[in-house]
Each structure stands twice: as C-alpha cells, then as structure tokens.
mmCIF file of the N, C-alpha and C atoms, coordinates in Angstrom:
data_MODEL
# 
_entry.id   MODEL 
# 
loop_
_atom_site.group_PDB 
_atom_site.id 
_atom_site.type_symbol 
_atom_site.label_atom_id 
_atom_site.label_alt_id 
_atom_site.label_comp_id 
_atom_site.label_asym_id 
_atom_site.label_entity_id 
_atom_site.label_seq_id 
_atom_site.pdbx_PDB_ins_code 
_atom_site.Cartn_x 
_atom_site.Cartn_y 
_atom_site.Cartn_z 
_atom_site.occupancy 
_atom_site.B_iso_or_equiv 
_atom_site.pdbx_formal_charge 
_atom_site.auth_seq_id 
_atom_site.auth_comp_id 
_atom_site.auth_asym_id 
_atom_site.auth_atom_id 
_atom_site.pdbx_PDB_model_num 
ATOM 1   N N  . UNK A 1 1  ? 0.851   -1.175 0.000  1.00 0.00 ? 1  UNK A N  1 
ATOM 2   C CA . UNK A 1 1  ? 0.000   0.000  0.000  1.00 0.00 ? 1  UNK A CA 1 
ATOM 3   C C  . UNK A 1 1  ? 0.897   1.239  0.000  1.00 0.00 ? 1  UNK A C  1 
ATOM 4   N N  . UNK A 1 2  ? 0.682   1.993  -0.742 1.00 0.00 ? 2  UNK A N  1 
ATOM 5   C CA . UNK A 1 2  ? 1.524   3.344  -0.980 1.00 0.00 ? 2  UNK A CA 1 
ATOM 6   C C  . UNK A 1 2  ? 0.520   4.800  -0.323 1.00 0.00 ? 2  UNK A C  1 
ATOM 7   N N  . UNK A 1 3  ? 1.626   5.670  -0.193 1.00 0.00 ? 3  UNK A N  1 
ATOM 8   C CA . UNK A 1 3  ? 1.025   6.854  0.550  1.00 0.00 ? 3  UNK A CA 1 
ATOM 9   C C  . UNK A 1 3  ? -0.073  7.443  -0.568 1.00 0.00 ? 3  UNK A C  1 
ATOM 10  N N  . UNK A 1 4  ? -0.047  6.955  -1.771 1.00 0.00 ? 4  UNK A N  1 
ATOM 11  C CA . UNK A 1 4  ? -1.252  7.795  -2.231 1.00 0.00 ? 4  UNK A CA 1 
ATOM 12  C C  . UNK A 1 4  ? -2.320  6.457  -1.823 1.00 0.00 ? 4  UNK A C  1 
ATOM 13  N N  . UNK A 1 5  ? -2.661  5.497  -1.951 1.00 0.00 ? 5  UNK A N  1 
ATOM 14  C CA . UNK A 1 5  ? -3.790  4.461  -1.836 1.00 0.00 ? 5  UNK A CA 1 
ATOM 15  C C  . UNK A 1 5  ? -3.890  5.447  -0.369 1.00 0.00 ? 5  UNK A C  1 
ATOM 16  N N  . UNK A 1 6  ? -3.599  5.671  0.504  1.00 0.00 ? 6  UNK A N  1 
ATOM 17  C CA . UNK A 1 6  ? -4.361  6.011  2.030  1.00 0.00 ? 6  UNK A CA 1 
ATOM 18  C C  . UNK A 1 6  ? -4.593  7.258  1.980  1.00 0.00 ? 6  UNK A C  1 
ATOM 19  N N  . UNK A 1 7  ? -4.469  8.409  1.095  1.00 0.00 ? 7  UNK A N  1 
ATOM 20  C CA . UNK A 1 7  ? -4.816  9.455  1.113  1.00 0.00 ? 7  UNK A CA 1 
ATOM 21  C C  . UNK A 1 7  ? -6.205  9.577  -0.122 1.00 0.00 ? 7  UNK A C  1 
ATOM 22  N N  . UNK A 1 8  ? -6.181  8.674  -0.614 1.00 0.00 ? 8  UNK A N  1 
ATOM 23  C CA . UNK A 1 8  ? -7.399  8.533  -1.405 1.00 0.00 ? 8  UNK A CA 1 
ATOM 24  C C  . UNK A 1 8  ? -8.938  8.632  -1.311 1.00 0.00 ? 8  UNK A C  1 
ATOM 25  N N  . UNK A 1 9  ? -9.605  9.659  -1.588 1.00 0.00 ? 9  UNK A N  1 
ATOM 26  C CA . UNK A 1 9  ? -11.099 9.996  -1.488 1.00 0.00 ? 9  UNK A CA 1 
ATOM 27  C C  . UNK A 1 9  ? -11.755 9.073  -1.906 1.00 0.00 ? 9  UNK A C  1 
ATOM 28  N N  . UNK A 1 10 ? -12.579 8.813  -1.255 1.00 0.00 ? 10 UNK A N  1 
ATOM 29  C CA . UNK A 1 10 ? -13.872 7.972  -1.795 1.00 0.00 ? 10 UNK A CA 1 
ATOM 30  C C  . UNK A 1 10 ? -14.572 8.515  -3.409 1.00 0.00 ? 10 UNK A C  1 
ATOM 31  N N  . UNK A 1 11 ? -14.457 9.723  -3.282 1.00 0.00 ? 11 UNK A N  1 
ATOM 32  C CA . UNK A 1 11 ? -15.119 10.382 -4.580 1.00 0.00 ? 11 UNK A CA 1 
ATOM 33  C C  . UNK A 1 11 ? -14.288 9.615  -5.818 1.00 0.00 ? 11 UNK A C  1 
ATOM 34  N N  . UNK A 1 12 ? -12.696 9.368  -5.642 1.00 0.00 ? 12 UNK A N  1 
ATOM 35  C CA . UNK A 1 12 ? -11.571 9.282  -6.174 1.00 0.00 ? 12 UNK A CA 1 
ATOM 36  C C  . UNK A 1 12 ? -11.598 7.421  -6.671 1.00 0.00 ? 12 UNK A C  1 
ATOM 37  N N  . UNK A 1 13 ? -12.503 7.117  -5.967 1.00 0.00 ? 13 UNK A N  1 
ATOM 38  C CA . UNK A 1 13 ? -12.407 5.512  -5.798 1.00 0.00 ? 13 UNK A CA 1 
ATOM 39  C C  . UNK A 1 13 ? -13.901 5.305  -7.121 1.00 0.00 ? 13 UNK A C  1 
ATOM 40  N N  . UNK A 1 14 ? -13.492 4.167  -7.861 1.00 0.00 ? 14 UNK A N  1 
ATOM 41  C CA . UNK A 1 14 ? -14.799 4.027  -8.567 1.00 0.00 ? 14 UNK A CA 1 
ATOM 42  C C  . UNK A 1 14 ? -15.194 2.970  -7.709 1.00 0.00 ? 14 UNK A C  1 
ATOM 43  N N  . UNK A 1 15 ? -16.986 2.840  -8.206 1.00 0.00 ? 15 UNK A N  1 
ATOM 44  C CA . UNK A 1 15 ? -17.650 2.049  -7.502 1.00 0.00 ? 15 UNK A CA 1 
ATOM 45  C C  . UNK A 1 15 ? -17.190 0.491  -6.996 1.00 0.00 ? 15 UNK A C  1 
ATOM 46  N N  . UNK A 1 16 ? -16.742 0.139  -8.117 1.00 0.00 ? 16 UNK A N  1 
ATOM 47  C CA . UNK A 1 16 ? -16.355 -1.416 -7.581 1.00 0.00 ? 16 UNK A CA 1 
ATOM 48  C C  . UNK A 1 16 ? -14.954 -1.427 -6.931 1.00 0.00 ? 16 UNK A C  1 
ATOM 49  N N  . UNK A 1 17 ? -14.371 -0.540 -6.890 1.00 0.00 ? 17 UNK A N  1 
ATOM 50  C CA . UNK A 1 17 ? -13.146 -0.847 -6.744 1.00 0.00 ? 17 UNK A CA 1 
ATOM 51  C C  . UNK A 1 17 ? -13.305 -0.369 -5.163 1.00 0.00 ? 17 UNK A C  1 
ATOM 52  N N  . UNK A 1 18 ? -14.154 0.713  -4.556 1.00 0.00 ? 18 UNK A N  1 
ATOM 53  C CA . UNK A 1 18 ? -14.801 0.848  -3.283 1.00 0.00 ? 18 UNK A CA 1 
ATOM 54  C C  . UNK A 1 18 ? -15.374 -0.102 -2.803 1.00 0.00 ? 18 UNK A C  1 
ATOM 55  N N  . UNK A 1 19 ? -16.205 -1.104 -3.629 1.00 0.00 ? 19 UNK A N  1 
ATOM 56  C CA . UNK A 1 19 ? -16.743 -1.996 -2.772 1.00 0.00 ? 19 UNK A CA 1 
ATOM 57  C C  . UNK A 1 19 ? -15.882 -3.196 -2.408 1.00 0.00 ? 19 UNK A C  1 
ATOM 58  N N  . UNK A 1 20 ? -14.935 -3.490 -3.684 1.00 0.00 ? 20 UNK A N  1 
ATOM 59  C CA . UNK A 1 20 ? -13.948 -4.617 -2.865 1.00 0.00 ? 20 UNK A CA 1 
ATOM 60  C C  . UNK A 1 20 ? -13.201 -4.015 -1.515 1.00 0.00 ? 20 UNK A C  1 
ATOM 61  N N  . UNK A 1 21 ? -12.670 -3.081 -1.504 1.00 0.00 ? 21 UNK A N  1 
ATOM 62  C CA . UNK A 1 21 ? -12.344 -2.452 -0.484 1.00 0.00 ? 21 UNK A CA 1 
ATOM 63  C C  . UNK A 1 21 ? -13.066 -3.022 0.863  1.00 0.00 ? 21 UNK A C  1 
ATOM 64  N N  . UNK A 1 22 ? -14.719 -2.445 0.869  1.00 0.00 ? 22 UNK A N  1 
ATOM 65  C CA . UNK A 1 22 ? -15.459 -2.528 1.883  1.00 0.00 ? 22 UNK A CA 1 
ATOM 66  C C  . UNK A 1 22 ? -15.717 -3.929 2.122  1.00 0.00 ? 22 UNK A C  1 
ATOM 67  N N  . UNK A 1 23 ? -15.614 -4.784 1.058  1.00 0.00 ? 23 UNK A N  1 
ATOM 68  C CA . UNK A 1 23 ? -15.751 -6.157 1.389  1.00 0.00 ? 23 UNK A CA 1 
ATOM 69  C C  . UNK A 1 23 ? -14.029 -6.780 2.153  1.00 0.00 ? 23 UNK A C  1 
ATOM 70  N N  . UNK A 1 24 ? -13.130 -6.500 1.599  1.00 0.00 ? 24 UNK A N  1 
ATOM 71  C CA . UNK A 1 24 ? -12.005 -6.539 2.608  1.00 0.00 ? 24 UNK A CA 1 
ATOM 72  C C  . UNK A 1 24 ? -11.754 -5.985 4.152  1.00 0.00 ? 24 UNK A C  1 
ATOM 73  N N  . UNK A 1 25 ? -12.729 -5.339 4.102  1.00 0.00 ? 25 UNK A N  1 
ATOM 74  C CA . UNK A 1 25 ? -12.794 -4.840 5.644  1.00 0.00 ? 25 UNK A CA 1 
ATOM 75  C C  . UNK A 1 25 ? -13.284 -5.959 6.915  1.00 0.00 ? 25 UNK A C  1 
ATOM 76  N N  . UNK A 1 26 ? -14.138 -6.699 6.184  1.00 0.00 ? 26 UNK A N  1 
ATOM 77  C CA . UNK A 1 26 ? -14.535 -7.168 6.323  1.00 0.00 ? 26 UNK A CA 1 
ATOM 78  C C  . UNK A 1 26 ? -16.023 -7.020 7.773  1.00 0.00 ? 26 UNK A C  1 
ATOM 79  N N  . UNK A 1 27 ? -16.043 -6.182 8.167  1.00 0.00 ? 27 UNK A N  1 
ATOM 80  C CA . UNK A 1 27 ? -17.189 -5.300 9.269  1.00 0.00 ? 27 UNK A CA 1 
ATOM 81  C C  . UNK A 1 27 ? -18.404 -4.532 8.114  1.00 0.00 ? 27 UNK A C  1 
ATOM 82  N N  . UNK A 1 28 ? -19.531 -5.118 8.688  1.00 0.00 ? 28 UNK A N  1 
ATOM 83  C CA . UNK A 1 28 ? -20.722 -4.950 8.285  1.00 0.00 ? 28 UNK A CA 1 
ATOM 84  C C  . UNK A 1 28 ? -21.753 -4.885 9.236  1.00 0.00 ? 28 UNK A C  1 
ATOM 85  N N  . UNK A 1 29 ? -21.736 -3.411 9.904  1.00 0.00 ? 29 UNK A N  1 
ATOM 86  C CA . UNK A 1 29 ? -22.464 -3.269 10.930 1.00 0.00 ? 29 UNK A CA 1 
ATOM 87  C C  . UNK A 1 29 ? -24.106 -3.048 11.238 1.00 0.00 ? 29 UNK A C  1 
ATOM 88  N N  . UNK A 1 30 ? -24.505 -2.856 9.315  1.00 0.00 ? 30 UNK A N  1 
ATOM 89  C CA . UNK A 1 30 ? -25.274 -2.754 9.326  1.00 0.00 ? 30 UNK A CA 1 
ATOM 90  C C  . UNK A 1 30 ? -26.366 -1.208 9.447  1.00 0.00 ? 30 UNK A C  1 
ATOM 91  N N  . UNK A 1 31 ? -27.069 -1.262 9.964  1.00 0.00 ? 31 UNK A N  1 
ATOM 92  C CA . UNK A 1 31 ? -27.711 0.675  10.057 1.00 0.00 ? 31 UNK A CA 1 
ATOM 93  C C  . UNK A 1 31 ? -28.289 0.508  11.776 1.00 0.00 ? 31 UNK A C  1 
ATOM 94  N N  . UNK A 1 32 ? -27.677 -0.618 12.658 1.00 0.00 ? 32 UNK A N  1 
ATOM 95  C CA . UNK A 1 32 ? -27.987 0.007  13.544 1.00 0.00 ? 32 UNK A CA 1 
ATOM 96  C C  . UNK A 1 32 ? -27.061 0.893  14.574 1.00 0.00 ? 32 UNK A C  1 
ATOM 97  N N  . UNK A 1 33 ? -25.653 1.328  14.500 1.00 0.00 ? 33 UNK A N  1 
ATOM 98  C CA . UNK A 1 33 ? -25.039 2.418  14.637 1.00 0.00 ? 33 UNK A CA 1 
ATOM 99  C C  . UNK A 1 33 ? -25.580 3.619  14.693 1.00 0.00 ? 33 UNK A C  1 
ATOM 100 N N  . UNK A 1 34 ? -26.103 4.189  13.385 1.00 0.00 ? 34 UNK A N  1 
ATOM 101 C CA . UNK A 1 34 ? -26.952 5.255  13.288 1.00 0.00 ? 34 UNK A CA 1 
ATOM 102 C C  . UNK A 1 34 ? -28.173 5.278  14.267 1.00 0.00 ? 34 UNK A C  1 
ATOM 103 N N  . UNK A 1 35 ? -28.746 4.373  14.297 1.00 0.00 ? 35 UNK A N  1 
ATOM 104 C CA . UNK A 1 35 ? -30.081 3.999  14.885 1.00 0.00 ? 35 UNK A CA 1 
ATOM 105 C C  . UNK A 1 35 ? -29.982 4.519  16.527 1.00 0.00 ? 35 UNK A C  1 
ATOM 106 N N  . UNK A 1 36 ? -29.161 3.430  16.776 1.00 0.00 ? 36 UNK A N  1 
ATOM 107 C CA . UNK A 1 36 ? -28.428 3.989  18.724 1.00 0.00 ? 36 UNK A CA 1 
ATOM 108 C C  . UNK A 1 36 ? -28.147 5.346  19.080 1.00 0.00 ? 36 UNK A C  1 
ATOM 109 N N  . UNK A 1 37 ? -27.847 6.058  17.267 1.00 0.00 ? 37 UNK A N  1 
ATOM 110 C CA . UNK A 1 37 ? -26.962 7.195  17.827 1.00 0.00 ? 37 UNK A CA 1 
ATOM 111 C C  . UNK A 1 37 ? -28.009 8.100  17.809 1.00 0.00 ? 37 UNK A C  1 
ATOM 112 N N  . UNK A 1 38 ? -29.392 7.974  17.232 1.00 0.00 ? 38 UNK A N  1 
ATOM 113 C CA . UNK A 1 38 ? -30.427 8.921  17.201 1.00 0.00 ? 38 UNK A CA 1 
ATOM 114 C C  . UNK A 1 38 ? -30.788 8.906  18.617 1.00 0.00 ? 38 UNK A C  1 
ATOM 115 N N  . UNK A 1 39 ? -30.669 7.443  18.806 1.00 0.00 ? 39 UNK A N  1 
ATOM 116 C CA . UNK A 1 39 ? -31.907 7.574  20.352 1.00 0.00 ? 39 UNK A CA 1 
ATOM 117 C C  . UNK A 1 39 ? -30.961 8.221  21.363 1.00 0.00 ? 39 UNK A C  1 
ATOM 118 N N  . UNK A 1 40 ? -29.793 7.662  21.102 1.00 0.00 ? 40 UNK A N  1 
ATOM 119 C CA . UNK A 1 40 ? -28.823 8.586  22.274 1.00 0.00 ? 40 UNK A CA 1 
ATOM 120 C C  . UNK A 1 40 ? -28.543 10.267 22.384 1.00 0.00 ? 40 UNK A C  1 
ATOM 121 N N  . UNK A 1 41 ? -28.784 10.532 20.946 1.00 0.00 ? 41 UNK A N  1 
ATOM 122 C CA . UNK A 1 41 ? -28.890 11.490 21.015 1.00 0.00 ? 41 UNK A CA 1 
ATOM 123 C C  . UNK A 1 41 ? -30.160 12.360 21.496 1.00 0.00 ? 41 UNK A C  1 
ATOM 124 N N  . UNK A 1 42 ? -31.366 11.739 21.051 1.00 0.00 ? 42 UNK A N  1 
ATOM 125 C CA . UNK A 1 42 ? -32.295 12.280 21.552 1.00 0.00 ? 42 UNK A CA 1 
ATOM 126 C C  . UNK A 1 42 ? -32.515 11.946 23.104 1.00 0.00 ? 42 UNK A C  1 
ATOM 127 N N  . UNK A 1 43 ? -31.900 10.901 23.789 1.00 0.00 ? 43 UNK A N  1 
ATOM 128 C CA . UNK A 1 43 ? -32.021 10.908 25.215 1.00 0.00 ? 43 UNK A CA 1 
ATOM 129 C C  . UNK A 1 43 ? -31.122 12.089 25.754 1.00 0.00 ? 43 UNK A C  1 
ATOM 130 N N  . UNK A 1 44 ? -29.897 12.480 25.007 1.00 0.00 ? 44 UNK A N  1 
ATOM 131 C CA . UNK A 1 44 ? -29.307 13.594 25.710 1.00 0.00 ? 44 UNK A CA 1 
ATOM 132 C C  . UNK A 1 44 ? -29.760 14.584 25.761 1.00 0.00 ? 44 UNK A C  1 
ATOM 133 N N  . UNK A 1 45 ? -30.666 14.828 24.460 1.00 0.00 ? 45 UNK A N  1 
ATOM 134 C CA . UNK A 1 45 ? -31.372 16.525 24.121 1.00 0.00 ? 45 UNK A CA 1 
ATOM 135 C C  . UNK A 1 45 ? -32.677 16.633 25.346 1.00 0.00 ? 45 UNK A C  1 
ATOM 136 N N  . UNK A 1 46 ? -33.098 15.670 25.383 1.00 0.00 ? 46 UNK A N  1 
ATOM 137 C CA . UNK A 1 46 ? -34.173 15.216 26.485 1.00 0.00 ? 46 UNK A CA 1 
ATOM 138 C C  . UNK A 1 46 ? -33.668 15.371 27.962 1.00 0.00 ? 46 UNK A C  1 
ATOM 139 N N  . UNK A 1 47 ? -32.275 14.554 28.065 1.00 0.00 ? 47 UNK A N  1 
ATOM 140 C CA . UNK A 1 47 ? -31.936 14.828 29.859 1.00 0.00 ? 47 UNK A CA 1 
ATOM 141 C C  . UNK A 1 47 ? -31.476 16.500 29.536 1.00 0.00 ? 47 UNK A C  1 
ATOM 142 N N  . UNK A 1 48 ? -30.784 16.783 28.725 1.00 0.00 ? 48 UNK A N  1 
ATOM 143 C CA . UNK A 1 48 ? -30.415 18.653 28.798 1.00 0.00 ? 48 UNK A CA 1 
ATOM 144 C C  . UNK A 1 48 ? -31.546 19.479 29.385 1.00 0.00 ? 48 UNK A C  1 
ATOM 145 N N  . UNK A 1 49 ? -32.893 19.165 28.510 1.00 0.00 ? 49 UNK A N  1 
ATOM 146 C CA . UNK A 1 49 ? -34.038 19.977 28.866 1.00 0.00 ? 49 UNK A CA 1 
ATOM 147 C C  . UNK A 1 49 ? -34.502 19.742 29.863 1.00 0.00 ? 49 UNK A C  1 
ATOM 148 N N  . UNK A 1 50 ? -34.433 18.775 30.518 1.00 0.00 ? 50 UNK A N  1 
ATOM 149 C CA . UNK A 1 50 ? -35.172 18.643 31.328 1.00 0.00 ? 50 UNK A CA 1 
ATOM 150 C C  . UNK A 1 50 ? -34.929 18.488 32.657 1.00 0.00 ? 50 UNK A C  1 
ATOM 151 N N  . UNK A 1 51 ? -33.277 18.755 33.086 1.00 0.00 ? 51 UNK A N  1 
ATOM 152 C CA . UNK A 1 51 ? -32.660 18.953 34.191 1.00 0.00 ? 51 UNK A CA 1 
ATOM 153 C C  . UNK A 1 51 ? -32.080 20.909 34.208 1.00 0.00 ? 51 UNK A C  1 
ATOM 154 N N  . UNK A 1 52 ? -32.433 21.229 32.919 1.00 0.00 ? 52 UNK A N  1 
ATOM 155 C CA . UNK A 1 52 ? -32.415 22.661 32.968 1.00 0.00 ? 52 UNK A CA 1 
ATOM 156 C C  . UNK A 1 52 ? -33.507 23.580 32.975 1.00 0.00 ? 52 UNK A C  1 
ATOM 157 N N  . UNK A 1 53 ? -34.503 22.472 33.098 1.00 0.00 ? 53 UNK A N  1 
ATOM 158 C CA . UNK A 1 53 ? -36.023 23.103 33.265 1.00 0.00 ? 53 UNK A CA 1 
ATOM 159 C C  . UNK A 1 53 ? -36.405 24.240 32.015 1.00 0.00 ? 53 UNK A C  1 
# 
C-alpha cells in the first residue's frame, strides 16, 4: 500500500473498486449504529431539557 492508496477519497475511488475495499474490511455493521446514535442522542437533548427546566 503506498502513501497515495491512504490518502485517497472515496469520490476518487470508482464504484467497484470501493466496494472490494469494503468487502475486505470485512465489518458490516449494518444501520444500527446510526439507529443507537439517534436515540442517544435524543435521550441527551431530552436529559439537557429537562434537568435545565
């Protein structure tokens, strides 16, 4: 792997050649990451308000 492959944009990457990539990663977490991070987030916006009255 050379210093340009790790400085490389996704924009820069064509499609398949991004997805072997992502398939070498081999982590597929799926969409519930995002999911946790809404509710956590909305539990924080929720404890903010509501311990600041």
């Amino acid at each position: 792997m050379s210093d340009h492959d790790l400085t490389r944009q996704d924009e820069d990457i064509s499609a398949p050649e991004f997805g072997e990539e992502e398939s070498i990663d081999g982590y597929d977490f799926g969409n519930w990451p995002e999911i946790v991070g809404v509710f956590l987030t909305a539990g924080l916006l929720w404890l903010t308000f509501a311990l600041n009255g």
